[in-house]
N, CA and C atoms as a LAMMPS dump frame, in Angstrom:
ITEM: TIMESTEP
0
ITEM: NUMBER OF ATOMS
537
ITEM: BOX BOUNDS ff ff ff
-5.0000000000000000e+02 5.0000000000000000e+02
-5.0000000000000000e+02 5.0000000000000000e+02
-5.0000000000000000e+02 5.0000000000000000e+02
ITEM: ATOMS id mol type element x y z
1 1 1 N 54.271 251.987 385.24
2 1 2 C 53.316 252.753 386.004
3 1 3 C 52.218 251.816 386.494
4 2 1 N 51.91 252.371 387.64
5 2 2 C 50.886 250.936 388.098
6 2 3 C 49.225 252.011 388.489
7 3 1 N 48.505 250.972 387.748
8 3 2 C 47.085 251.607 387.296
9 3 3 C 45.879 251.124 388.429
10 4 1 N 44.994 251.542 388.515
11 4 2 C 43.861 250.896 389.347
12 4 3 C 42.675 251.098 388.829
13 5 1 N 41.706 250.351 389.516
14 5 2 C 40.4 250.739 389.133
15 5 3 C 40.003 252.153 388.993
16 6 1 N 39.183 252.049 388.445
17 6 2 C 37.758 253.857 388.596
18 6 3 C 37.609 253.898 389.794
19 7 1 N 37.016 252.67 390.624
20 7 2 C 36.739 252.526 392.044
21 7 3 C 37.573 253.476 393.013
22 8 1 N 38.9 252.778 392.651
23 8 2 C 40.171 252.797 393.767
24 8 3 C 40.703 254.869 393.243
25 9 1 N 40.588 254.796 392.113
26 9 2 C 41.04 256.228 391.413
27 9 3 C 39.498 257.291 392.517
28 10 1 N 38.421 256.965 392.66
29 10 2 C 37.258 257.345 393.151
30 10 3 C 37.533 257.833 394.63
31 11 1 N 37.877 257.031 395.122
32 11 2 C 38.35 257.044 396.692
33 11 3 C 39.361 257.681 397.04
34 12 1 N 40.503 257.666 396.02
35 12 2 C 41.313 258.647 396.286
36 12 3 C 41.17 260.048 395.942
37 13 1 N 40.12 260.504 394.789
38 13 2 C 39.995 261.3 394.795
39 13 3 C 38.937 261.988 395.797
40 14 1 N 37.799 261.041 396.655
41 14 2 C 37.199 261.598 397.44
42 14 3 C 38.252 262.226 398.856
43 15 1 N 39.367 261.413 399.338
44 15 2 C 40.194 261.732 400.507
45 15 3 C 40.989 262.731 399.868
46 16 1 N 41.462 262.897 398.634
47 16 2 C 41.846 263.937 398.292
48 16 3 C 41.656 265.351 398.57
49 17 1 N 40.564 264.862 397.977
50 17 2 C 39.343 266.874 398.4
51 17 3 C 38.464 266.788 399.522
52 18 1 N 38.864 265.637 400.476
53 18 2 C 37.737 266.203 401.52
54 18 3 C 38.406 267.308 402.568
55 19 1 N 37.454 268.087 402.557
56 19 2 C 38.001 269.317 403.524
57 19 3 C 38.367 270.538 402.983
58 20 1 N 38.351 270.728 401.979
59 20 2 C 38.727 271.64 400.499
60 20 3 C 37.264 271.846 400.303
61 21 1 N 37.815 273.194 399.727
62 21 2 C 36.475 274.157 399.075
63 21 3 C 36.603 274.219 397.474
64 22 1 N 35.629 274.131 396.556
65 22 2 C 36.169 274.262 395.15
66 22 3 C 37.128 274.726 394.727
67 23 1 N 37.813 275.893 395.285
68 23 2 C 38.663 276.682 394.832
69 23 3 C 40.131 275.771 395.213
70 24 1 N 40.223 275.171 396.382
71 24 2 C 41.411 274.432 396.438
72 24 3 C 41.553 273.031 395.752
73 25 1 N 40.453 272.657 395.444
74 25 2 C 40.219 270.871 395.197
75 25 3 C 41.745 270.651 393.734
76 26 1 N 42.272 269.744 394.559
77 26 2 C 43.138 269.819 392.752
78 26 3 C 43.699 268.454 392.697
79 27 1 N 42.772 267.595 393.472
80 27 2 C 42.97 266.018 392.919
81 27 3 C 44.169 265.205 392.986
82 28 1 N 44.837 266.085 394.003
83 28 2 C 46.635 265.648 394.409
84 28 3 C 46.449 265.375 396.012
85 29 1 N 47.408 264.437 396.357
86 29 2 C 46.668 264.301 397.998
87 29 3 C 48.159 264.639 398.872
88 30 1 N 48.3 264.765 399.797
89 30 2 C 49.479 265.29 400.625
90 30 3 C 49.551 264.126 401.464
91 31 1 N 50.467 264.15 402.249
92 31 2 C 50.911 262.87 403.234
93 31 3 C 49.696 262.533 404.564
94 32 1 N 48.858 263.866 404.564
95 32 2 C 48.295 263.659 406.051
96 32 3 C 46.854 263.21 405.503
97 33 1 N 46.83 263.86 404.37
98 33 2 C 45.306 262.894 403.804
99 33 3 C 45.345 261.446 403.249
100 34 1 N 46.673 261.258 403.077
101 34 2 C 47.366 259.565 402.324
102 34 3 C 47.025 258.994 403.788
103 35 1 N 47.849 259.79 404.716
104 35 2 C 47.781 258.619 406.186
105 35 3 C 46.328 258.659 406.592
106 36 1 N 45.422 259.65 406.765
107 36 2 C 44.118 259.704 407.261
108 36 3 C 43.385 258.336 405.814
109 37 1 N 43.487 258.065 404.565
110 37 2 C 42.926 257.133 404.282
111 37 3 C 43.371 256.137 405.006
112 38 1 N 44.647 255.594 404.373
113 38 2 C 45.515 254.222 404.755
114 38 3 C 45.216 253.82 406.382
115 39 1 N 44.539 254.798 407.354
116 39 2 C 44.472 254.494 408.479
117 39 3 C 43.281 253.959 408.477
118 40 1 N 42.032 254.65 407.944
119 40 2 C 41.164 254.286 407.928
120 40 3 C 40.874 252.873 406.824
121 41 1 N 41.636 252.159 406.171
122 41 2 C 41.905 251.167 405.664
123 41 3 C 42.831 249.925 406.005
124 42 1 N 43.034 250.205 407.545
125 42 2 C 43.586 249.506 408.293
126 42 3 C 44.957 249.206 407.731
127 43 1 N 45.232 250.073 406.989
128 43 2 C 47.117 249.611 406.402
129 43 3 C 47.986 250.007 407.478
130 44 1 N 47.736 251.571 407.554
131 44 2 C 48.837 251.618 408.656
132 44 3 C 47.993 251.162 410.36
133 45 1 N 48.309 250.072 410.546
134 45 2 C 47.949 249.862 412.263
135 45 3 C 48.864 250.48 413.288
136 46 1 N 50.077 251.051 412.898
137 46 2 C 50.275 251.632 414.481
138 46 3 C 51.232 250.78 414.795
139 47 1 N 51.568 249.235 414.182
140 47 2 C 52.349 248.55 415.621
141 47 3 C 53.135 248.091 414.511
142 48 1 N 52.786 247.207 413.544
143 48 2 C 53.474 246.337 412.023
144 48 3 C 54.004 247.811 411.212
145 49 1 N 52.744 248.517 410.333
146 49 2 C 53.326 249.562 409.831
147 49 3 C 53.064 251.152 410.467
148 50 1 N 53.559 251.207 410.461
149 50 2 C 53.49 252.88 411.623
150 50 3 C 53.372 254.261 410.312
151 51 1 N 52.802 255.586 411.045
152 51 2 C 52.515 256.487 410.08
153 51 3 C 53.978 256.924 409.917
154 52 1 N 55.108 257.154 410.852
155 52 2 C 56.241 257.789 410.397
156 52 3 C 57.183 256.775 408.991
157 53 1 N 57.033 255.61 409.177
158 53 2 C 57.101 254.452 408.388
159 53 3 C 56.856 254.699 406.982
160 54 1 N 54.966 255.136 407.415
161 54 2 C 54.109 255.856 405.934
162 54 3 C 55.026 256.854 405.339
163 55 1 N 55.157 257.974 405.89
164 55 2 C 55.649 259.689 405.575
165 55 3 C 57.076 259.025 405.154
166 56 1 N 58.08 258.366 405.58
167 56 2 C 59.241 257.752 405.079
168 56 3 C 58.974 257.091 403.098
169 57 1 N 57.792 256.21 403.028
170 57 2 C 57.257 255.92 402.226
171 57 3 C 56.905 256.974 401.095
172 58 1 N 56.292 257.328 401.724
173 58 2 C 55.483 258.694 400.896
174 58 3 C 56.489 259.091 400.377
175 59 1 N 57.144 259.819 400.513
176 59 2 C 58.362 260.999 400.228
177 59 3 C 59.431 260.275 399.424
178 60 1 N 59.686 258.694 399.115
179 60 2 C 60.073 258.007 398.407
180 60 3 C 59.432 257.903 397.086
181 61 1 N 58.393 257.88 397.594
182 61 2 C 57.455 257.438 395.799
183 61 3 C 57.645 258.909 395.298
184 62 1 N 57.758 259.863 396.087
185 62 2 C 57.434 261.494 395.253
186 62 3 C 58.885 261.487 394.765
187 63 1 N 60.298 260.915 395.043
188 63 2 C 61.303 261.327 394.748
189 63 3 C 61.541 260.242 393.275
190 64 1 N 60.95 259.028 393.75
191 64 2 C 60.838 258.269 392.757
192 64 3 C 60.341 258.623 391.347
193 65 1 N 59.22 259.229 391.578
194 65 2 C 58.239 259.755 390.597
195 65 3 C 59.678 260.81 389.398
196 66 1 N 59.848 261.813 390.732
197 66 2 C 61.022 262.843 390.243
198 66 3 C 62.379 262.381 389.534
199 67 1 N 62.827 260.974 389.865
200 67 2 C 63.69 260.629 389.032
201 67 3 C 63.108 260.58 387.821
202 68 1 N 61.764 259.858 387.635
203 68 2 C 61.759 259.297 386.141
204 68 3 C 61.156 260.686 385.704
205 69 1 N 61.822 261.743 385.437
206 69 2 C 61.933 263.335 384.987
207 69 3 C 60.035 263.292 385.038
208 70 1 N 59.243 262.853 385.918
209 70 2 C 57.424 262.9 385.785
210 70 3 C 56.983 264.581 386.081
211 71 1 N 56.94 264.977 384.46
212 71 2 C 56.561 266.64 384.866
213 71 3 C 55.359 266.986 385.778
214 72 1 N 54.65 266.03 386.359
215 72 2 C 53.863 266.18 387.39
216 72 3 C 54.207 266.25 388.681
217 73 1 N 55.588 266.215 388.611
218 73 2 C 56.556 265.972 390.16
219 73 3 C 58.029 266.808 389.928
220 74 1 N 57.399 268.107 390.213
221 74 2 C 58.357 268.89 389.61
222 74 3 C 59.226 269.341 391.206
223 75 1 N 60.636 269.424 391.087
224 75 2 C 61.135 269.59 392.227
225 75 3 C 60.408 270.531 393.502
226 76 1 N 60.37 269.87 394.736
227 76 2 C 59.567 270.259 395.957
228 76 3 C 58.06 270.154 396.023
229 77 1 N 57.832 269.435 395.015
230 77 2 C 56.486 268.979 395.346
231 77 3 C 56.179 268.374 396.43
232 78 1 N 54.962 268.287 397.282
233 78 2 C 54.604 267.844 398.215
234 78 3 C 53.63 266.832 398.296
235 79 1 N 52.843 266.734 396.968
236 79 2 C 51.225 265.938 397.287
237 79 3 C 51.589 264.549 395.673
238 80 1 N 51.077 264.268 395.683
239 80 2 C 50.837 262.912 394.452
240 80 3 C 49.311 263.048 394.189
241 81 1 N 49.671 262.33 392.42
242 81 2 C 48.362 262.464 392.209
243 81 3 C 47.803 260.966 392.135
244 82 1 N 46.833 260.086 391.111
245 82 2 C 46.227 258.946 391.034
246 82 3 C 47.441 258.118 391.154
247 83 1 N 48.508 258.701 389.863
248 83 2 C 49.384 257.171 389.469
249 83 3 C 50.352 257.255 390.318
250 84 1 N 50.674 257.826 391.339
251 84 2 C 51.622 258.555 392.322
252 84 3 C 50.767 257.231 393.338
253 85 1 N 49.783 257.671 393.503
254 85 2 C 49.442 256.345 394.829
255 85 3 C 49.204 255.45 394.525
256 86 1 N 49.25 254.585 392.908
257 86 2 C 49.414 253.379 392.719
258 86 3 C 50.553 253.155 392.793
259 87 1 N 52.077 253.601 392.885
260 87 2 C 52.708 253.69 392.892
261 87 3 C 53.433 253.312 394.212
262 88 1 N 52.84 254.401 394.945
263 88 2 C 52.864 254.059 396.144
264 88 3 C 51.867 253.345 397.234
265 89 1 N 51.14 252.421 397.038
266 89 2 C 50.626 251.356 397.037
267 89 3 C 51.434 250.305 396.854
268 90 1 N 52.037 250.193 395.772
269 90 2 C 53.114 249.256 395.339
270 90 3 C 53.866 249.234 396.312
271 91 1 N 54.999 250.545 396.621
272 91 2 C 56.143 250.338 397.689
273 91 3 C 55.178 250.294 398.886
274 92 1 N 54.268 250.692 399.719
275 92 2 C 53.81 249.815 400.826
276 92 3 C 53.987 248.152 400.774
277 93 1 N 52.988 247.75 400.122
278 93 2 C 52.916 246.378 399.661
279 93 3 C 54.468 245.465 400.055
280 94 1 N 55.651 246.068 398.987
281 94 2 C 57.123 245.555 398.934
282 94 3 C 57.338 245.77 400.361
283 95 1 N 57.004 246.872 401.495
284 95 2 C 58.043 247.207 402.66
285 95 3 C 57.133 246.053 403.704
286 96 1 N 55.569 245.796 403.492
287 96 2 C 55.215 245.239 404.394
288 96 3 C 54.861 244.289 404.016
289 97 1 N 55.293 243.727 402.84
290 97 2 C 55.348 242.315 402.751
291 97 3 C 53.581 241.6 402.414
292 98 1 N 52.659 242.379 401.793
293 98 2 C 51.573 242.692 401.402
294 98 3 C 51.586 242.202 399.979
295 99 1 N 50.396 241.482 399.636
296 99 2 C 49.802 241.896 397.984
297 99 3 C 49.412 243.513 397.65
298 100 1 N 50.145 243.946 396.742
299 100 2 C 49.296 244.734 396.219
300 100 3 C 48.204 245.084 395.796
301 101 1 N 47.147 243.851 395.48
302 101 2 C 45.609 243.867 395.052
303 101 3 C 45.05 243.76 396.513
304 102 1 N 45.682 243.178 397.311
305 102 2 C 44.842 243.264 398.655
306 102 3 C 44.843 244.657 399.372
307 103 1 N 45.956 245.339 399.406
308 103 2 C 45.633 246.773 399.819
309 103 3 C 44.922 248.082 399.118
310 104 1 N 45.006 247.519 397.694
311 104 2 C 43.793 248.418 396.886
312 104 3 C 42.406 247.797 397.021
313 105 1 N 42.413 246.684 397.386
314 105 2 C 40.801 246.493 397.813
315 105 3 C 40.75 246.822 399.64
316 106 1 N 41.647 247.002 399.84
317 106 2 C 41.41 247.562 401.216
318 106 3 C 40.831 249.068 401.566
319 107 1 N 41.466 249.453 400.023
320 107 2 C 41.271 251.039 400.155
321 107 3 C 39.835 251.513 399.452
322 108 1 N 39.419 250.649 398.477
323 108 2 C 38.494 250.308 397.421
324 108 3 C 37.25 250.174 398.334
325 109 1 N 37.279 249.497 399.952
326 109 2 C 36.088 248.946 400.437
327 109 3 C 36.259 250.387 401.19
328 110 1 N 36.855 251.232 401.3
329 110 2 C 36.156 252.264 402.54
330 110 3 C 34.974 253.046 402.039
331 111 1 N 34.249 253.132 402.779
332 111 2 C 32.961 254.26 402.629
333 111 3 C 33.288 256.089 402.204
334 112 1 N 34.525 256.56 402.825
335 112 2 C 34.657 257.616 402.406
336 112 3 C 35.267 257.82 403.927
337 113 1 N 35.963 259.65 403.97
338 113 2 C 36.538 259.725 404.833
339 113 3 C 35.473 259.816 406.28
340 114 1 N 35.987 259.584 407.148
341 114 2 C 35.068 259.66 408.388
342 114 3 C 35.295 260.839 408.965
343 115 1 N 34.433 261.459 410.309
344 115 2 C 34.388 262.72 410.618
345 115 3 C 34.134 262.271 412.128
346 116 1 N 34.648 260.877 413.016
347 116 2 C 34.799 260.825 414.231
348 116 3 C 35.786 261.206 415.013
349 117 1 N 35.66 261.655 416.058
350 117 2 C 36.395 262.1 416.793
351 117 3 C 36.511 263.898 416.436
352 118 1 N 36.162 264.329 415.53
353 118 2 C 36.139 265.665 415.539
354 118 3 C 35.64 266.692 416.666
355 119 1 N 35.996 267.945 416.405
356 119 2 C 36.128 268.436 417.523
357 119 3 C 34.157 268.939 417.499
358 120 1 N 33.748 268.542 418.821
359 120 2 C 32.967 269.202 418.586
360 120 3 C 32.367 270.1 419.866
361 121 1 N 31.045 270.567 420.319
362 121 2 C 30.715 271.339 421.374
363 121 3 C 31.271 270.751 422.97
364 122 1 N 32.591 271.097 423.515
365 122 2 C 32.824 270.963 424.611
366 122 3 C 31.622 270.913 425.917
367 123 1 N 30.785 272.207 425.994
368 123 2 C 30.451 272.528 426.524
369 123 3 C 28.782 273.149 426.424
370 124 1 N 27.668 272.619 426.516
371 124 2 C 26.706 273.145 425.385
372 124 3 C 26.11 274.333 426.151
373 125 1 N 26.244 274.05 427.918
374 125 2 C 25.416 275.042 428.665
375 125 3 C 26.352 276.276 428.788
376 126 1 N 27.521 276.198 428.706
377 126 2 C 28.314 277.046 428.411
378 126 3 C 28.148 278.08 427.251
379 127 1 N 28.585 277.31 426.302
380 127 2 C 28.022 278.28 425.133
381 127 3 C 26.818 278.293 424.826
382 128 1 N 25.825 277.819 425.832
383 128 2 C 24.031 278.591 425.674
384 128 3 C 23.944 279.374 426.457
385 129 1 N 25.041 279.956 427.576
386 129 2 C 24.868 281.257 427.998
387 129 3 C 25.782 282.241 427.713
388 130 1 N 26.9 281.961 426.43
389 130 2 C 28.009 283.071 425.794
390 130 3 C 26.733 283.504 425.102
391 131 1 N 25.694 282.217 424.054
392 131 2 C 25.461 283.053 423.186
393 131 3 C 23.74 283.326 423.627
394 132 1 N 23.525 283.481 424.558
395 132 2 C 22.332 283.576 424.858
396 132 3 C 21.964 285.412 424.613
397 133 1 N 21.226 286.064 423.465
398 133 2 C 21.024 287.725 423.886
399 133 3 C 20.618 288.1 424.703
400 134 1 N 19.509 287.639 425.397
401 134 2 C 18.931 288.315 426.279
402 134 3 C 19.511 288.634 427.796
403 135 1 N 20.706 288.082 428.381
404 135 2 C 21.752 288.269 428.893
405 135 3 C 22.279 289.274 428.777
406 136 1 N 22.427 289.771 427.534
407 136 2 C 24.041 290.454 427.244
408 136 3 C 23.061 291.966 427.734
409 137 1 N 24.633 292.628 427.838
410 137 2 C 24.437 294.209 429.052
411 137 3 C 24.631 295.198 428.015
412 138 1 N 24.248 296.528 428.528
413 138 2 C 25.46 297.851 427.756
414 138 3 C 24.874 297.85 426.428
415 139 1 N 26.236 297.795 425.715
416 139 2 C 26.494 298.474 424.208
417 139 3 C 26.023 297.072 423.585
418 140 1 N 26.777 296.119 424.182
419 140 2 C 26.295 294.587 423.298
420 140 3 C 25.081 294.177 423.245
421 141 1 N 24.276 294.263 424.118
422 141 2 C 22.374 294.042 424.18
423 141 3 C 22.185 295.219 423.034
424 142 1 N 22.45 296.624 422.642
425 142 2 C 21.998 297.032 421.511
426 142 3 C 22.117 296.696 420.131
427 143 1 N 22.958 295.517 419.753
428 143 2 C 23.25 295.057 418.452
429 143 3 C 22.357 293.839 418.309
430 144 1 N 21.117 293.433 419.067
431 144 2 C 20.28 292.407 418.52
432 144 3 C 19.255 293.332 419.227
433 145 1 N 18.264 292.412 418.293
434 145 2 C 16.343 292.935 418.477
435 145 3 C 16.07 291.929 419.685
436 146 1 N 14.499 291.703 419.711
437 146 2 C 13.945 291.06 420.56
438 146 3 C 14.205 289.626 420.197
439 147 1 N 13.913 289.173 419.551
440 147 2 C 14.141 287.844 418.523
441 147 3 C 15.857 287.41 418.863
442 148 1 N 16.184 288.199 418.966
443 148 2 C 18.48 287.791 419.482
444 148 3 C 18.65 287.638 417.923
445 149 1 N 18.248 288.318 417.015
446 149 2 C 18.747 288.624 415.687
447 149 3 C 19.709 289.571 415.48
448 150 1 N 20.835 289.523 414.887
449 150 2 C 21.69 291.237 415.055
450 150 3 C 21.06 291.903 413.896
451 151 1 N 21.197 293.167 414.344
452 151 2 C 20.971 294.101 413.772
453 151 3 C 21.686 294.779 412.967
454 152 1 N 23.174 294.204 412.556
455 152 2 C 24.147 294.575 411.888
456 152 3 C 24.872 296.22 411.809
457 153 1 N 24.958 296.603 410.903
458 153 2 C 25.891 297.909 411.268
459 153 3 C 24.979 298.681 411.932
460 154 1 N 23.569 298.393 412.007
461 154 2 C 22.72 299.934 413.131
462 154 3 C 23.037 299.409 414.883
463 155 1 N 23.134 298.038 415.026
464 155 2 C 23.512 298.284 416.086
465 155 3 C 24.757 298.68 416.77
466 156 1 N 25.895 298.622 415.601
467 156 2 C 27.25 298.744 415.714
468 156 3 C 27.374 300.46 415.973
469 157 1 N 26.974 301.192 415.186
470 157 2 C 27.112 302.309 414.957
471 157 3 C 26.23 303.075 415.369
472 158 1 N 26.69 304.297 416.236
473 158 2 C 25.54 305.07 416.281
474 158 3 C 25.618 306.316 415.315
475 159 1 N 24.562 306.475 414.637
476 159 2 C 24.361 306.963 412.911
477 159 3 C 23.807 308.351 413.534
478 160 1 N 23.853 309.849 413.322
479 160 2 C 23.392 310.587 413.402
480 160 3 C 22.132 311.019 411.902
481 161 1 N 20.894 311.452 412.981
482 161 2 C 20.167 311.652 411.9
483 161 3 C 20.056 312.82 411.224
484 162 1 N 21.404 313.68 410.741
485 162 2 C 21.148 314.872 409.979
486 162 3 C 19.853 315.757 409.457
487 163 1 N 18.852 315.879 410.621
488 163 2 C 17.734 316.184 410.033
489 163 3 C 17.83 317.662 410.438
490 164 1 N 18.88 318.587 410.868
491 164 2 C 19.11 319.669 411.135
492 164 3 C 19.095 319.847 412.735
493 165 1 N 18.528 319.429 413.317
494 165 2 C 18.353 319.404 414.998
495 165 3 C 19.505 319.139 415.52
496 166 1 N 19.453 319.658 416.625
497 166 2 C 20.365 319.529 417.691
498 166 3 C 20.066 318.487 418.366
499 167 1 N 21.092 316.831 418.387
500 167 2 C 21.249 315.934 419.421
501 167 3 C 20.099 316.205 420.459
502 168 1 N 19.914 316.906 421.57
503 168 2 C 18.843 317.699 422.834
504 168 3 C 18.222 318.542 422.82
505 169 1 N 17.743 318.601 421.349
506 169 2 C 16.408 319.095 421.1
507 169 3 C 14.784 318.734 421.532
508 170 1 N 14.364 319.491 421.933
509 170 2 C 12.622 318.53 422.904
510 170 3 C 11.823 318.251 421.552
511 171 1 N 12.257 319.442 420.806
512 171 2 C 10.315 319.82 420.451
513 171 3 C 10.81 319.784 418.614
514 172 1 N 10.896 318.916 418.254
515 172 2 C 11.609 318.4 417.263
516 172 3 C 10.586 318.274 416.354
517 173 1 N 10.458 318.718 414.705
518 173 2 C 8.811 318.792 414.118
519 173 3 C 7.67 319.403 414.633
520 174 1 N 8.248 320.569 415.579
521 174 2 C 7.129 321.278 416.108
522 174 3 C 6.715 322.764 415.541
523 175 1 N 7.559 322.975 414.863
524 175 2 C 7.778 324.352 414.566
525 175 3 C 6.374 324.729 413.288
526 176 1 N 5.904 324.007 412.74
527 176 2 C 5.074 323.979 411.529
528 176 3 C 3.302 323.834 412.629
529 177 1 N 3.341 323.513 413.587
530 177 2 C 2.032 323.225 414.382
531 177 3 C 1.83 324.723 415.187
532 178 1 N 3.103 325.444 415.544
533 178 2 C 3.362 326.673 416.379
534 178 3 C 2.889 327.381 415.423
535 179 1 N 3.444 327.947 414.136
536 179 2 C 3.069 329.228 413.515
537 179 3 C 2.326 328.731 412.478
């Protein structure tokens, strides 16, 4: 079994769970978060080792794992855990002709996963006049105040006020001033 630093165990567990909410985090990484590190660690470049190359890789070390009966790699598993990507670290290394200590310090020096290129506001004047309230017409201008705060289910709903009156009643609380 091939071991690594705290460091290198650190990093994988940060690409592991990034993008996960507590409830999913489970410290096992899948092929597209293996390639989103290794890319960002300049292993896979695209031209020498390629990601389909990677996913070929990947799916070796998990079957590998499964020969040596590893009850952590129980048939159809999909993700690896720490000793799973030292592991597979190793078979990178052998296919591309790599040290193995040089690609765990490759992976060892990244900062954490990056968040460039994400998707972000296409369009800002666009969606400053979807979400602009004071615009909106009708039924939809009644679900925010002055402020473009919603007003939640009172503006959704129109609530009758059971106070005995009739909907088109004028003179509503008048009856006690009359007699």
């Amino acid at each position: 079994m091939a071991t690594g630093g705290d460091d290198l165990k650190a990093k994988f567990t940060t690409f592991a769970d990034f993008g996960k909410n507590d409830k999913t985090k489970t410290g096992r990484m899948d092929s597209k978060q293996a390639t989103k590190m290794l890319k960002e660690a300049n292993i896979i470049d695209g031209k020498k080792y390629t990601s389909n190359a990677f996913d070929i890789t990947f799916t070796k070390a998990i079957a590998d794992r499964q020969k040596k009966s590893d009850p952590n790699y129980p048939k159809g598993v999909k993700t690896i855990n720490f000793d799973g990507f030292a592991d597979l670290l190793d078979l990178i290394a052998g296919e591309t002709k790599k040290n193995s200590a040089d690609l765990k310090a490759a992976v060892q020096g990244l900062a954490g996963p990056k968040t460039e290129g994400t998707t972000g506001t296409a369009n800002k004047d666009t969606t400053g006049r979807m979400t602009d309230t004071t615009k909106y017409t009708g039924a939809h201008k009644e679900r925010f105040d002055e402020s473009g705060k919603g007003k939640g289910a009172e503006g959704r709903k129109d609530v009758a006020a059971n106070d005995g009156y009739v909907g088109g009643y004028k003179e509503k609380d008048t009856y006690d001033k009359k007699h």
